[in-house]
C-alpha positions in Angstrom: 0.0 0.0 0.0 2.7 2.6 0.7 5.0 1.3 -2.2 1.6 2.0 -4.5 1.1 6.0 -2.7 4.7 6.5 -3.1 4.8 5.8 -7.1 1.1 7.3 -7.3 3.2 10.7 -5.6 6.0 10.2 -7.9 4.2 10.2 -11.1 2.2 12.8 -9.9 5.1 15.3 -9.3 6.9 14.5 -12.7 3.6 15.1 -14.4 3.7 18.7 -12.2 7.4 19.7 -13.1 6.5 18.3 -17.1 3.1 20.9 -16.8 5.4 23.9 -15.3 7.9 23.9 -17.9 4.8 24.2 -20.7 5.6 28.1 -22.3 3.0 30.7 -21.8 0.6 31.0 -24.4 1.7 33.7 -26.9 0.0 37.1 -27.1 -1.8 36.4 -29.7 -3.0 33.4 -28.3 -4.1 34.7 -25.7 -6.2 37.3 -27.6 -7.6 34.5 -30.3 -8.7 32.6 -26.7 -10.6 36.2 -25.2 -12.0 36.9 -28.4 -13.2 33.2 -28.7 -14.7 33.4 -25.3 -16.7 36.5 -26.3 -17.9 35.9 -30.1 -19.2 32.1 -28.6 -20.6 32.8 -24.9 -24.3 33.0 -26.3 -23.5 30.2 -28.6 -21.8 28.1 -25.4 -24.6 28.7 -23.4 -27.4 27.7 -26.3 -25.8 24.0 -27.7 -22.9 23.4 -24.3 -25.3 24.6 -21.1 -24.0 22.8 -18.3 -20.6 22.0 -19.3 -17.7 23.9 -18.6 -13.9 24.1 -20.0 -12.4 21.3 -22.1 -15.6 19.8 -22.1 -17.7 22.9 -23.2 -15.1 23.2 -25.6 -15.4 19.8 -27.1 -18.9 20.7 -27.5 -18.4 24.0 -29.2 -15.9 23.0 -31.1 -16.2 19.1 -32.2 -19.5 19.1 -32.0 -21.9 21.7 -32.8 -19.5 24.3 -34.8 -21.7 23.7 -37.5 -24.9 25.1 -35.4 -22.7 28.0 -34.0 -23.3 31.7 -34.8 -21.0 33.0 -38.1 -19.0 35.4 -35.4 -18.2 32.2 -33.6 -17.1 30.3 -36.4 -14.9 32.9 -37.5 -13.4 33.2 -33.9 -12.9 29.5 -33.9 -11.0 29.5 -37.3 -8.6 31.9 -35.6 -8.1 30.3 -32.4 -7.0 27.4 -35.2 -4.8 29.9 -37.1 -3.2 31.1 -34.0 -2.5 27.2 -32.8 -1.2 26.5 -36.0 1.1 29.4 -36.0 2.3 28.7 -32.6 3.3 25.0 -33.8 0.6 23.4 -31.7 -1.0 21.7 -34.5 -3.0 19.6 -32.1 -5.7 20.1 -29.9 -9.9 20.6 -31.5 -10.6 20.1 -34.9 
């Protein structure tokens, strides 16, 4: 049992000190992200009520950005652009 908390503690803190060395988002991440927020909140709270971050995101995103306002859509498109430019390719599509 302690052997099991112990390596449950370990991976835990390597997981922490792999999180902290992530860079800040970029500026212009960070402004595709508020502008996101804003263009989508009535469409977030219309199709994704109830759910909040990654998961209200995943909705948004993967699964209703066909039913999202045009304003959204084109905040979404950039939040991509910005991702791409910043070489994290990955992430919602």
């Amino acid at each position: 049992m302690k052997l099991q908390i112990l390596t449950t503690l370990a991976a835990l803190a390597v997981a922490g000190a792999a999180f902290a060395q992530q860079p800040a988002p970029s500026p212009e991440m960070q402004a595709a992200r508020e502008a996101m927020t804003k263009a989508c909140a009535a469409d977030m709270k219309t199709l994704c009520d109830g759910k909040e971050g990654r998961e209200a995101m995943m909705c948004l995103v993967r699964d209703n950005a066909d039913k999202a306002s045009q304003p959204c859509k084109d905040a979404i498109a950039k939040m991509r652009a910005a991702r791409q430019a910043a070489g994290g390719g990955g992430g919602a599509h």
